[in-house]
RODO-2510 file (C-alpha; in nm, 4 decimals, decimal comma):
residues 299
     n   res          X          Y          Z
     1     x    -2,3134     2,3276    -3,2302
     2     x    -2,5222     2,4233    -2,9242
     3     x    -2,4437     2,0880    -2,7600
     4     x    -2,0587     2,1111    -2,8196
     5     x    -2,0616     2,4736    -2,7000
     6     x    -2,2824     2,3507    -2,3657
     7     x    -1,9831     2,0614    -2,3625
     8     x    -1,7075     2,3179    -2,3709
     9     x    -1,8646     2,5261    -2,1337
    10     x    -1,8834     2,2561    -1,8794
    11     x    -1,5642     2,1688    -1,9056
    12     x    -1,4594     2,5287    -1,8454
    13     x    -1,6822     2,5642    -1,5889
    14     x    -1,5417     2,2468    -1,3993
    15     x    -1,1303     2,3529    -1,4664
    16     x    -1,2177     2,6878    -1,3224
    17     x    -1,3771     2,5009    -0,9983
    18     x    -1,1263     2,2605    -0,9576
    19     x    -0,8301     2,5286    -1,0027
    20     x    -1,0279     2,7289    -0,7259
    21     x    -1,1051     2,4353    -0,4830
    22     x    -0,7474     2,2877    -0,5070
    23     x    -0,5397     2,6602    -0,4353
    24     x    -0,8459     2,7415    -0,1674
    25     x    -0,7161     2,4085     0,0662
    26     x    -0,3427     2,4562    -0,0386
    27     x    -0,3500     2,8055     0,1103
    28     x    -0,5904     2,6778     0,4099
    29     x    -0,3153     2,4270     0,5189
    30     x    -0,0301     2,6224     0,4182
    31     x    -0,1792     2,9161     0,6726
    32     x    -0,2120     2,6464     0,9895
    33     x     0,1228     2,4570     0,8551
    34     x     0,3815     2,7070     0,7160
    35     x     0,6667     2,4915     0,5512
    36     x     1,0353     2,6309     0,7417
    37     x     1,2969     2,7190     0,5506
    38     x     1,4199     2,4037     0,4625
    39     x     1,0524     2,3264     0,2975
    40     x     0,9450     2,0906     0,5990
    41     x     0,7090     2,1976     0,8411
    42     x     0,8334     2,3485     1,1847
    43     x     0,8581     2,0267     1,4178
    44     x     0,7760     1,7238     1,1460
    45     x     1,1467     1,6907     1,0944
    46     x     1,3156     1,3578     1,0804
    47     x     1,4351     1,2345     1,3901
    48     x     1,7606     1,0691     1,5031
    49     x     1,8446     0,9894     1,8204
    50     x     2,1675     0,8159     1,9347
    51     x     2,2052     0,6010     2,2833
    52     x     2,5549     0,5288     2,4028
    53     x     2,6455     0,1894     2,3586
    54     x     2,3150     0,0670     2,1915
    55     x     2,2368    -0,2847     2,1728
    56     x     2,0104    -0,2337     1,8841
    57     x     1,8633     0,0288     1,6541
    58     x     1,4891     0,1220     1,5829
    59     x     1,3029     0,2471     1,3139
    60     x     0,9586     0,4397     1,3696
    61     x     0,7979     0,4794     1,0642
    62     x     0,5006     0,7706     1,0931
    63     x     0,1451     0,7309     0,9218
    64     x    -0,0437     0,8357     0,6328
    65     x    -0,0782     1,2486     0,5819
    66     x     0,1036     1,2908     0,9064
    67     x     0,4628     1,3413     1,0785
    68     x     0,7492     1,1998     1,2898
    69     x     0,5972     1,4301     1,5636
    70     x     0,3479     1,1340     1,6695
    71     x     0,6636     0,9552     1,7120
    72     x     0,8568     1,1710     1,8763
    73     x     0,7687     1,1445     2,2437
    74     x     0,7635     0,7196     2,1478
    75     x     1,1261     0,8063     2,0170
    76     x     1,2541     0,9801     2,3014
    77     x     1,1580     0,7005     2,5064
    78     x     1,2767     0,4331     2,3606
    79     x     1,6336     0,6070     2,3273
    80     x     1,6350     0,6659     2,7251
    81     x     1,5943     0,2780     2,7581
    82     x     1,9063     0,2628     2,5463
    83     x     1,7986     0,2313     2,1991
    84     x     1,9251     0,4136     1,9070
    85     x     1,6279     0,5290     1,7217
    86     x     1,5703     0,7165     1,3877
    87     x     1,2002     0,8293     1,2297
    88     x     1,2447     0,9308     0,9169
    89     x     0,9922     1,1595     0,7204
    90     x     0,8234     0,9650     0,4515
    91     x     0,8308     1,1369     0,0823
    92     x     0,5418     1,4234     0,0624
    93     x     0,4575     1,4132     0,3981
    94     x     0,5379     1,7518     0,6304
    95     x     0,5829     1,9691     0,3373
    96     x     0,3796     2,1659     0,1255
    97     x     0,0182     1,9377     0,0442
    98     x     0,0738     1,9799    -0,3224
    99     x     0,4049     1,7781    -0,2260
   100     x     0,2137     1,5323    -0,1130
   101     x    -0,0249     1,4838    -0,3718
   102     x     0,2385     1,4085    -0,5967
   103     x     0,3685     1,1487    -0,3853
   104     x     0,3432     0,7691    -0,4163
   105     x     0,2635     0,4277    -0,2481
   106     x     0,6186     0,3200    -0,4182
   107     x     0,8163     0,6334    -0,3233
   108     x     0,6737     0,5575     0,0374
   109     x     0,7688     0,1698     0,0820
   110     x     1,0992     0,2710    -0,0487
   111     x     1,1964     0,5429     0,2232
   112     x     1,0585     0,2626     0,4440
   113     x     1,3398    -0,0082     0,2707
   114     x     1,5989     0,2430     0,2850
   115     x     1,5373     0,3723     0,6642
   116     x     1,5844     0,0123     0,8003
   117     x     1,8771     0,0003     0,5543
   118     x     2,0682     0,2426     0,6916
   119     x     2,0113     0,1493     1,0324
   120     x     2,1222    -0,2040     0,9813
   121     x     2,4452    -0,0851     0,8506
   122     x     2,5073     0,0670     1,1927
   123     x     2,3713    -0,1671     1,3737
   124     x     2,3580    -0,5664     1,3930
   125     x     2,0006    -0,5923     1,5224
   126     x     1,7348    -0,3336     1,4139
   127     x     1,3616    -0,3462     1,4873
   128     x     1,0219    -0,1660     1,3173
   129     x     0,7488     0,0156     1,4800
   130     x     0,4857     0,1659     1,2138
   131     x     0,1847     0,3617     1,3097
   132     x    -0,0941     0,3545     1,0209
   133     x     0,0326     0,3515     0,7238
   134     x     0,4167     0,3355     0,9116
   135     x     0,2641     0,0087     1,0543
   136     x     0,1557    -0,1083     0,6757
   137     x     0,5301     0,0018     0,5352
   138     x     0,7036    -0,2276     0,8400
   139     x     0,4826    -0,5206     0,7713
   140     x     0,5838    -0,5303     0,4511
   141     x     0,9612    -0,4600     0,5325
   142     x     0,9508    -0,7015     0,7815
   143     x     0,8457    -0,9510     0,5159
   144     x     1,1550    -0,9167     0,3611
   145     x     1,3843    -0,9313     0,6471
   146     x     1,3959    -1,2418     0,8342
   147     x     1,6334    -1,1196     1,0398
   148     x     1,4998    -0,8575     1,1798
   149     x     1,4712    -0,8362     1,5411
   150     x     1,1438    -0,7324     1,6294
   151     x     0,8552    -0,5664     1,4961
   152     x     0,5968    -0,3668     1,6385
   153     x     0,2778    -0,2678     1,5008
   154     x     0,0826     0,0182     1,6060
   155     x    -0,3100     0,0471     1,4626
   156     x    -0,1520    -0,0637     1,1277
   157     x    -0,3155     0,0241     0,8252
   158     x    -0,3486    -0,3444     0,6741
   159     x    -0,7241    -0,3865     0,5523
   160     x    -0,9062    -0,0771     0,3767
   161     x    -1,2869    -0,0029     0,4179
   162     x    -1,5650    -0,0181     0,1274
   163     x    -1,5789     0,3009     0,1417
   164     x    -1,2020     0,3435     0,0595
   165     x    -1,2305     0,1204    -0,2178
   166     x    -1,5175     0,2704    -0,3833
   167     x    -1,3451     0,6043    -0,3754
   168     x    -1,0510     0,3691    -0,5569
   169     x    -1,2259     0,2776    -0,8063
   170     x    -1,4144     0,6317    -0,8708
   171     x    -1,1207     0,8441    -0,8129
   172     x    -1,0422     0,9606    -1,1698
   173     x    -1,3457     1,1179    -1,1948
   174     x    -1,3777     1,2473    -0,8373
   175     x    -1,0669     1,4468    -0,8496
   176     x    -1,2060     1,5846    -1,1505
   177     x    -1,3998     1,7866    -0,9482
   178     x    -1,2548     1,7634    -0,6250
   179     x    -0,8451     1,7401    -0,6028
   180     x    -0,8376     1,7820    -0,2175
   181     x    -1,1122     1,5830    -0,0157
   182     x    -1,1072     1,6066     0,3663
   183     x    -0,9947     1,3370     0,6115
   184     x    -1,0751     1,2339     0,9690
   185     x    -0,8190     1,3755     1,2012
   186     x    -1,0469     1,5259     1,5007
   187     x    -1,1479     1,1841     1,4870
   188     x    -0,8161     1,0050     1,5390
   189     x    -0,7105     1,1989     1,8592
   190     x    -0,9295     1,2119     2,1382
   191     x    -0,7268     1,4064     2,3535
   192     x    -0,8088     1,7791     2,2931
   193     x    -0,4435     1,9075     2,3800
   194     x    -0,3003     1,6866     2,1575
   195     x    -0,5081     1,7056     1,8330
   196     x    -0,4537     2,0919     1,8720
   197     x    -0,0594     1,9849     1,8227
   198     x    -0,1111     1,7761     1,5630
   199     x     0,0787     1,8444     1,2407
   200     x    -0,1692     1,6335     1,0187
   201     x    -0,2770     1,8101     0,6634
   202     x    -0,6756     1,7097     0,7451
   203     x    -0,6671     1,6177     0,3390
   204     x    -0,5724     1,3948     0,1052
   205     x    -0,6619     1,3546    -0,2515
   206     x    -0,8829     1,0538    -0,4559
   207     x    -0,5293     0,9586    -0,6190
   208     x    -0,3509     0,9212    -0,2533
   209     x    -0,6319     0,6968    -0,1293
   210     x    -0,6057     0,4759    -0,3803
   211     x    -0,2082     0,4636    -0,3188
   212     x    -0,2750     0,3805     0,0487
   213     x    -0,4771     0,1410    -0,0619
   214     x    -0,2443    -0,0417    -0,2695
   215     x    -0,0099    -0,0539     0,0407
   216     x    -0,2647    -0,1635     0,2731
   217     x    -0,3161    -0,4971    -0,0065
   218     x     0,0682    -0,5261     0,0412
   219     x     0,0787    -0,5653     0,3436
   220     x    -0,1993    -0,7535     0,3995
   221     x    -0,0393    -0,9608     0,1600
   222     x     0,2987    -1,0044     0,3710
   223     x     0,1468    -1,0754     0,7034
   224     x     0,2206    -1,4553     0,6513
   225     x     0,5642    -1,4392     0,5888
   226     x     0,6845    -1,2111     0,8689
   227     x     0,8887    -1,4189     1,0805
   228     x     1,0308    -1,1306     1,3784
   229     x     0,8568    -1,1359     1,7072
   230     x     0,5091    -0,9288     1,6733
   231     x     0,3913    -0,6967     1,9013
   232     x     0,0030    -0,5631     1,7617
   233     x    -0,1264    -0,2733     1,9706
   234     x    -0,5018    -0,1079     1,8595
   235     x    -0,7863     0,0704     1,9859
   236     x    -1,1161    -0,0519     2,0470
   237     x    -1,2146     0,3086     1,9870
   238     x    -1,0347     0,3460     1,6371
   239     x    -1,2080     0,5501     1,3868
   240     x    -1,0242     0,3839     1,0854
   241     x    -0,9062     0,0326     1,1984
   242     x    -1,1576    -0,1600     1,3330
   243     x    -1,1407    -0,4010     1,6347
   244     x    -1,2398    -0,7365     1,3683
   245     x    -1,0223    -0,5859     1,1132
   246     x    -0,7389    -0,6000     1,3529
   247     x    -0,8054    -0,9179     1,4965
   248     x    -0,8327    -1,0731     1,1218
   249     x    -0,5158    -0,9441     1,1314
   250     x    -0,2984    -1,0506     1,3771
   251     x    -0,4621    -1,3563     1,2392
   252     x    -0,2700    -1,4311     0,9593
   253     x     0,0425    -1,3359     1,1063
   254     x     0,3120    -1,5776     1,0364
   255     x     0,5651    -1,4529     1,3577
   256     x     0,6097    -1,7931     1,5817
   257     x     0,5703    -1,4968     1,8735
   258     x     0,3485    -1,2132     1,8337
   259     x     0,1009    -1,0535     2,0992
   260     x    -0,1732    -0,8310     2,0383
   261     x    -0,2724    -0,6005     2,2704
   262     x    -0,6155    -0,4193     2,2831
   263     x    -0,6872    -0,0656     2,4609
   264     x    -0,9707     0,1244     2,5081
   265     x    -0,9890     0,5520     2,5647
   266     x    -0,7453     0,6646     2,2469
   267     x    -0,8455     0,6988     1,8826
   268     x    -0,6483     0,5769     1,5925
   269     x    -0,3159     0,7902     1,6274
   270     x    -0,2507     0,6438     2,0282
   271     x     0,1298     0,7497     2,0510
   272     x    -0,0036     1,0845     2,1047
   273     x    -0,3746     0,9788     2,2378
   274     x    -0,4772     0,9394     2,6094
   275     x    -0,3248     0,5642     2,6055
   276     x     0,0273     0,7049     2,4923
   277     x     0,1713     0,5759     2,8213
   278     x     0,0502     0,2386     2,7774
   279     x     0,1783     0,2214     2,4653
   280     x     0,4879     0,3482     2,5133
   281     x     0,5321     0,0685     2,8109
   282     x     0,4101    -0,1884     2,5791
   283     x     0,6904    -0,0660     2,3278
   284     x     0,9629    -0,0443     2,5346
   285     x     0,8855    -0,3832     2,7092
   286     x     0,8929    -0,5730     2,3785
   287     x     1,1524    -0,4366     2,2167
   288     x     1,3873    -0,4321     2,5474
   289     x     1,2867    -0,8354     2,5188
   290     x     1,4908    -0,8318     2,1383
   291     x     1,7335    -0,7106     2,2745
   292     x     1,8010    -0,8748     2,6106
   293     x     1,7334    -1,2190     2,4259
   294     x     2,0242    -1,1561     2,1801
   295     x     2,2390    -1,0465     2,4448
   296     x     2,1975    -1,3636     2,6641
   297     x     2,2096    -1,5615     2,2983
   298     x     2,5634    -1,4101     2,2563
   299     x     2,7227    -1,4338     2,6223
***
Protein backbone atom coordinates (compact mmCIF):
# COMPACT_ATOMS: atom_id res chain seq x y z
CA UNK A 1 0.00 0.00 0.00
CA UNK A 2 2.84 2.38 0.95
CA UNK A 3 4.53 1.78 -2.42
CA UNK A 4 1.31 2.42 -4.52
CA UNK A 5 0.55 5.51 -2.42
CA UNK A 6 4.51 6.75 -3.00
CA UNK A 7 3.51 5.76 -6.91
CA UNK A 8 0.44 7.93 -6.89
CA UNK A 9 2.07 10.60 -5.26
CA UNK A 10 4.71 10.83 -7.87
CA UNK A 11 2.60 10.89 -10.43
CA UNK A 12 0.73 13.79 -8.83
CA UNK A 13 3.64 15.39 -8.04
CA UNK A 14 4.95 15.25 -11.76
CA UNK A 15 1.16 16.40 -13.44
CA UNK A 16 1.26 19.31 -11.08
CA UNK A 17 4.98 20.23 -12.45
CA UNK A 18 4.35 19.70 -15.85
CA UNK A 19 0.87 21.71 -15.75
CA UNK A 20 3.05 24.53 -14.05
CA UNK A 21 6.14 24.39 -16.40
CA UNK A 22 4.00 24.20 -19.63
CA UNK A 23 1.40 27.52 -18.65
CA UNK A 24 4.80 29.28 -17.04
CA UNK A 25 6.50 29.34 -20.96
CA UNK A 26 3.01 29.76 -22.67
CA UNK A 27 2.49 32.99 -20.73
CA UNK A 28 6.43 33.88 -21.09
CA UNK A 29 6.04 33.86 -24.95
CA UNK A 30 2.62 34.99 -25.09
CA UNK A 31 3.95 38.33 -22.99
CA UNK A 32 7.04 39.01 -25.72
CA UNK A 33 4.62 37.67 -28.71
CA UNK A 34 0.96 38.77 -28.17
CA UNK A 35 -1.17 36.93 -30.92
CA UNK A 36 -3.34 40.12 -32.98
CA UNK A 37 -6.66 39.86 -33.39
CA UNK A 38 -6.79 37.58 -36.05
CA UNK A 39 -4.73 34.96 -33.66
CA UNK A 40 -1.32 35.54 -35.62
CA UNK A 41 1.32 37.44 -34.20
CA UNK A 42 1.73 41.26 -35.13
CA UNK A 43 4.14 41.12 -38.30
CA UNK A 44 4.43 37.03 -38.92
CA UNK A 45 1.58 37.36 -41.35
CA UNK A 46 1.61 35.65 -44.67
CA UNK A 47 2.96 37.53 -47.35
CA UNK A 48 1.89 38.19 -50.96
CA UNK A 49 3.38 40.31 -53.13
CA UNK A 50 2.36 40.92 -56.78
CA UNK A 51 4.90 42.34 -59.69
CA UNK A 52 3.31 43.67 -62.84
CA UNK A 53 3.77 41.50 -65.60
CA UNK A 54 5.72 38.68 -63.75
CA UNK A 55 7.59 36.21 -65.60
CA UNK A 56 7.42 33.78 -62.81
CA UNK A 57 6.15 33.27 -59.28
CA UNK A 58 8.10 32.37 -55.99
CA UNK A 59 7.45 30.64 -53.02
CA UNK A 60 9.49 31.38 -49.68
CA UNK A 61 8.79 28.92 -47.33
CA UNK A 62 9.95 30.17 -43.52
CA UNK A 63 11.73 27.75 -40.93
CA UNK A 64 11.07 25.74 -38.01
CA UNK A 65 9.38 27.77 -34.78
CA UNK A 66 9.71 30.93 -36.77
CA UNK A 67 7.86 33.43 -39.31
CA UNK A 68 7.53 34.87 -42.84
CA UNK A 69 9.24 37.96 -41.22
CA UNK A 70 12.83 36.35 -42.02
CA UNK A 71 11.49 36.37 -45.42
CA UNK A 72 10.14 39.39 -45.74
CA UNK A 73 12.94 41.79 -46.61
CA UNK A 74 14.14 38.48 -49.17
CA UNK A 75 10.43 38.91 -50.45
CA UNK A 76 10.39 42.43 -51.05
CA UNK A 77 13.35 42.04 -53.05
CA UNK A 78 12.75 39.61 -55.15
CA UNK A 79 9.27 41.30 -56.14
CA UNK A 80 11.25 44.66 -57.10
CA UNK A 81 13.28 42.46 -59.62
CA UNK A 82 9.89 41.54 -61.00
CA UNK A 83 8.86 38.46 -59.34
CA UNK A 84 5.58 37.67 -57.90
CA UNK A 85 6.24 36.23 -54.56
CA UNK A 86 4.04 34.71 -51.76
CA UNK A 87 5.40 33.28 -48.07
CA UNK A 88 2.92 31.65 -46.59
CA UNK A 89 2.74 30.93 -42.73
CA UNK A 90 3.24 27.30 -42.07
CA UNK A 91 0.44 25.57 -39.67
CA UNK A 92 1.28 26.44 -35.78
CA UNK A 93 3.81 28.71 -36.46
CA UNK A 94 3.17 32.72 -35.44
CA UNK A 95 0.33 31.93 -33.24
CA UNK A 96 -0.16 31.02 -29.86
CA UNK A 97 2.92 28.13 -28.83
CA UNK A 98 0.30 25.76 -27.64
CA UNK A 99 -0.76 26.08 -31.48
CA UNK A 100 2.25 24.97 -32.33
CA UNK A 101 2.73 22.13 -30.25
CA UNK A 102 -0.14 20.62 -31.68
CA UNK A 103 1.13 20.96 -35.03
CA UNK A 104 2.66 18.37 -37.36
CA UNK A 105 5.55 17.37 -39.77
CA UNK A 106 2.45 16.31 -42.21
CA UNK A 107 0.29 19.41 -41.65
CA UNK A 108 3.64 21.33 -42.49
CA UNK A 109 4.75 19.55 -45.91
CA UNK A 110 1.22 19.99 -46.89
CA UNK A 111 0.94 23.93 -46.58
CA UNK A 112 4.30 23.56 -48.37
CA UNK A 113 2.37 21.30 -51.44
CA UNK A 114 -0.43 23.57 -51.43
CA UNK A 115 1.62 27.07 -51.44
CA UNK A 116 3.47 26.03 -54.68
CA UNK A 117 0.02 24.82 -55.80
CA UNK A 118 -1.57 27.80 -55.83
CA UNK A 119 1.12 29.67 -57.27
CA UNK A 120 1.44 27.41 -60.24
CA UNK A 121 -2.11 27.95 -61.04
CA UNK A 122 -1.26 31.61 -61.57
CA UNK A 123 1.68 31.22 -62.92
CA UNK A 124 3.48 28.91 -65.65
CA UNK A 125 6.90 28.85 -63.97
CA UNK A 126 7.19 28.94 -60.12
CA UNK A 127 10.37 28.50 -58.06
CA UNK A 128 11.16 27.46 -54.07
CA UNK A 129 13.33 29.12 -51.62
CA UNK A 130 13.15 27.37 -47.99
CA UNK A 131 15.09 28.54 -45.05
CA UNK A 132 15.53 25.63 -42.32
CA UNK A 133 12.96 23.68 -42.14
CA UNK A 134 11.29 25.95 -45.35
CA UNK A 135 14.50 24.67 -47.11
CA UNK A 136 13.64 20.83 -45.92
CA UNK A 137 9.69 21.36 -47.09
CA UNK A 138 11.05 22.70 -50.82
CA UNK A 139 13.45 19.86 -51.18
CA UNK A 140 10.96 17.63 -50.80
CA UNK A 141 8.39 19.60 -53.01
CA UNK A 142 10.83 19.99 -55.46
CA UNK A 143 11.10 16.21 -55.59
CA UNK A 144 7.86 16.02 -56.81
CA UNK A 145 7.85 18.65 -59.36
CA UNK A 146 10.05 18.21 -62.20
CA UNK A 147 8.99 21.09 -63.59
CA UNK A 148 9.69 23.41 -61.41
CA UNK A 149 11.83 26.20 -62.32
CA UNK A 150 14.29 26.69 -59.81
CA UNK A 151 14.97 25.97 -56.36
CA UNK A 152 16.85 27.62 -53.82
CA UNK A 153 18.00 26.40 -50.62
CA UNK A 154 18.86 28.44 -47.76
CA UNK A 155 20.80 26.57 -44.56
CA UNK A 156 18.22 23.75 -45.19
CA UNK A 157 17.37 21.60 -42.50
CA UNK A 158 18.24 18.14 -44.30
CA UNK A 159 20.45 16.03 -41.77
CA UNK A 160 19.56 16.14 -37.87
CA UNK A 161 22.25 15.96 -35.06
CA UNK A 162 22.71 12.98 -32.39
CA UNK A 163 21.62 14.99 -30.16
CA UNK A 164 18.25 15.56 -32.00
CA UNK A 165 17.80 12.04 -32.41
CA UNK A 166 18.36 10.99 -28.97
CA UNK A 167 15.81 13.50 -27.81
CA UNK A 168 13.61 11.43 -30.69
CA UNK A 169 13.85 8.56 -29.34
CA UNK A 170 13.44 9.76 -25.48
CA UNK A 171 10.78 12.21 -26.10
CA UNK A 172 7.75 10.41 -24.59
CA UNK A 173 9.19 10.43 -21.47
CA UNK A 174 10.90 13.84 -21.60
CA UNK A 175 7.77 15.72 -22.18
CA UNK A 176 6.55 13.94 -19.32
CA UNK A 177 8.28 16.21 -17.38
CA UNK A 178 9.13 18.87 -19.57
CA UNK A 179 6.37 19.91 -22.44
CA UNK A 180 8.30 23.10 -23.51
CA UNK A 181 12.22 22.73 -23.81
CA UNK A 182 14.22 25.78 -24.99
CA UNK A 183 15.85 26.27 -28.40
CA UNK A 184 18.85 28.15 -29.81
CA UNK A 185 17.72 31.39 -31.28
CA UNK A 186 20.45 34.01 -29.81
CA UNK A 187 22.47 31.58 -31.46
CA UNK A 188 21.07 31.71 -34.99
CA UNK A 189 21.31 35.56 -35.43
CA UNK A 190 24.41 37.21 -34.89
CA UNK A 191 23.37 40.51 -35.59
CA UNK A 192 22.13 42.12 -32.30
CA UNK A 193 19.45 44.46 -34.06
CA UNK A 194 18.05 41.79 -35.74
CA UNK A 195 17.67 38.94 -33.16
CA UNK A 196 15.95 41.71 -30.99
CA UNK A 197 13.24 41.66 -34.09
CA UNK A 198 13.00 38.31 -34.30
CA UNK A 199 9.54 36.76 -33.95
CA UNK A 200 10.95 33.19 -33.05
CA UNK A 201 9.04 31.31 -29.93
CA UNK A 202 12.79 30.33 -28.34
CA UNK A 203 10.83 26.73 -27.64
CA UNK A 204 9.73 23.84 -28.98
CA UNK A 205 8.54 20.68 -27.46
CA UNK A 206 10.21 16.76 -27.41
CA UNK A 207 7.11 15.83 -29.77
CA UNK A 208 8.01 18.81 -32.43
CA UNK A 209 11.64 17.69 -32.59
CA UNK A 210 10.93 14.51 -33.41
CA UNK A 211 8.44 15.89 -36.26
CA UNK A 212 11.31 17.99 -37.66
CA UNK A 213 13.12 15.20 -37.63
CA UNK A 214 10.99 13.10 -39.67
CA UNK A 215 11.07 15.95 -42.32
CA UNK A 216 14.66 16.41 -42.23
CA UNK A 217 14.81 12.15 -43.23
CA UNK A 218 12.40 13.28 -46.06
CA UNK A 219 14.17 15.36 -47.43
CA UNK A 220 17.25 13.95 -47.13
CA UNK A 221 15.58 11.28 -48.76
CA UNK A 222 14.48 13.44 -51.95
CA UNK A 223 17.73 15.15 -52.60
CA UNK A 224 18.42 12.63 -55.51
CA UNK A 225 15.51 13.10 -57.39
CA UNK A 226 15.29 16.90 -57.55
CA UNK A 227 15.82 17.74 -61.01
CA UNK A 228 15.30 22.10 -60.96
CA UNK A 229 18.42 24.12 -61.00
CA UNK A 230 19.93 24.26 -57.23
CA UNK A 231 21.13 27.10 -55.67
CA UNK A 232 22.64 25.90 -51.78
CA UNK A 233 23.58 28.91 -49.67
CA UNK A 234 25.03 28.15 -45.75
CA UNK A 235 27.09 29.48 -43.13
CA UNK A 236 30.31 28.39 -42.07
CA UNK A 237 29.25 29.88 -38.75
CA UNK A 238 25.84 27.91 -38.45
CA UNK A 239 24.88 26.83 -35.08
CA UNK A 240 22.53 24.00 -36.37
CA UNK A 241 23.71 23.01 -39.93
CA UNK A 242 27.06 22.24 -40.10
CA UNK A 243 29.59 23.10 -42.90
CA UNK A 244 30.16 18.80 -43.65
CA UNK A 245 26.55 18.33 -43.14
CA UNK A 246 25.89 20.75 -45.88
CA UNK A 247 28.45 19.74 -48.12
CA UNK A 248 27.17 15.90 -47.73
CA UNK A 249 24.41 17.54 -48.91
CA UNK A 250 24.63 19.29 -51.88
CA UNK A 251 26.27 15.99 -52.46
CA UNK A 252 23.61 13.89 -53.25
CA UNK A 253 21.78 16.35 -55.10
CA UNK A 254 20.40 15.02 -58.25
CA UNK A 255 19.85 18.83 -60.11
CA UNK A 256 22.14 18.57 -63.50
CA UNK A 257 22.88 22.48 -62.21
CA UNK A 258 23.13 23.35 -58.71
CA UNK A 259 25.77 25.71 -56.93
CA UNK A 260 26.53 25.93 -53.44
CA UNK A 261 27.63 28.83 -52.01
CA UNK A 262 29.47 29.18 -48.61
CA UNK A 263 29.57 32.49 -46.33
CA UNK A 264 31.13 33.30 -43.36
CA UNK A 265 29.87 36.28 -40.50
CA UNK A 266 25.87 35.16 -40.21
CA UNK A 267 24.43 32.37 -38.08
CA UNK A 268 21.86 29.93 -39.19
CA UNK A 269 18.79 32.31 -39.98
CA UNK A 270 21.14 34.61 -42.77
CA UNK A 271 18.08 36.36 -44.57
CA UNK A 272 18.01 38.47 -41.59
CA UNK A 273 21.87 37.92 -40.40
CA UNK A 274 24.85 40.23 -41.28
CA UNK A 275 25.22 38.30 -44.82
CA UNK A 276 21.47 39.17 -45.72
CA UNK A 277 22.78 41.23 -48.66
CA UNK A 278 24.76 38.55 -50.05
CA UNK A 279 22.16 36.41 -49.92
CA UNK A 280 19.67 38.30 -51.20
CA UNK A 281 22.13 38.96 -54.42
CA UNK A 282 22.75 35.35 -54.61
CA UNK A 283 18.82 34.89 -54.71
CA UNK A 284 17.91 37.25 -57.01
CA UNK A 285 20.80 36.33 -59.44
CA UNK A 286 19.66 32.69 -59.66
CA UNK A 287 16.32 32.94 -59.84
CA UNK A 288 16.45 36.05 -62.44
CA UNK A 289 18.63 33.13 -64.47
CA UNK A 290 15.01 30.79 -64.45
CA UNK A 291 13.52 33.15 -65.64
CA UNK A 292 15.57 34.86 -68.35
CA UNK A 293 16.40 31.21 -69.65
CA UNK A 294 12.66 30.45 -70.25
CA UNK A 295 12.15 33.65 -71.78
CA UNK A 296 14.94 33.28 -74.44
CA UNK A 297 13.60 29.34 -74.62
CA UNK A 298 10.19 30.82 -75.71
CA UNK A 299 11.17 33.83 -78.15
Amino acid sequence: MMVLTGILATAVALWIWRMWHRGRVERLVASRLPPGPRGIITGAEPLALTAPGAPMGVVLLHGFGDTPQTLASLARTLCAAGLDVDVPLLPGHGRTLREFASSNGSEWLAAARAAHAAMRARHARVALVGLSLGGALAAAVAAEEPELAALVLLAPYIEAPLLYRVLVRAAPAIGMVLPYVGGEGAQSILDPAAREEALAYGATTPQLVRELVRVADVARASLARITAPTLYVQSREDNRITENVARRAFALLGAPTKKLEMLSGCGHVLTVDFCRERVAALVSEWLAHAANDHEKGTA
